[in-house]
Steps between C-alpha positions, in 0.01 A plus 500: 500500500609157400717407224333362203537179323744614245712666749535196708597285164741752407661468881534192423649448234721784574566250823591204307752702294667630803555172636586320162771813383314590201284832388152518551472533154668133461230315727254364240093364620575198331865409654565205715664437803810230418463582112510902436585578898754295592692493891829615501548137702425395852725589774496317874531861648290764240136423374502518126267676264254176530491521832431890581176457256420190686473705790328809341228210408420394815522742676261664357257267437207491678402098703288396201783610252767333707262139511484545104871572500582190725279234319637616145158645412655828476823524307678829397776398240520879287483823535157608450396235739761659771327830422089363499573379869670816670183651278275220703663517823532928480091457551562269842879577621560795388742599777712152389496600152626889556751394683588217236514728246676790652229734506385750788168506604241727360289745750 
């Protein structure tokens, strides 16, 4: 049984809340990255909060997604458009986006 859409949304959001220090309750659809979710700063030796959704993004988008991503067709700059691509990707990757996420498999 997979997980549905909502489930994967609310993963990631709960995601983004983890890596940003806030509640899940505090991550907002309509908050953007560098204006509501801001880095604690960039470091030469830790990734930053930028950085570890950067990589949740690509790696689990799917070669079209990642062509969109590279020409600037495809931008994610908030939360609900973190969320609608783990949704997207869940459907192609969905071994990338469980382990993403932080969530097991599901027989």
């Amino acid at each position: 049984m997979k997980y549905s859409d909502s489930d994967i949304a609310l993963a990631a959001r709960q995601r983004m809340a983890q890596v940003f220090g806030m509640s899940a309750d505090g991550v907002r659809p309509e908050h953007v990255f560098g204006e509501d979710l801001r880095s604690s700063g960039k470091s030469d030796f830790k990734y930053n909060e930028y950085d570890q959704m950067l990589h949740d993004i690509r790696d689990v988008a799917d070669r079209q997604s990642l062509k969109e991503i590279d020409s600037g067709a495809l931008e994610i700059r908030t939360v609900a458009e973190y969320c609608d691509h783990m949704v997207r990707s869940y459907q192609a990757n969905e071994k990338a986006v469980l382990s993403a996420l932080g969530l097991p498999p599901r027989p």
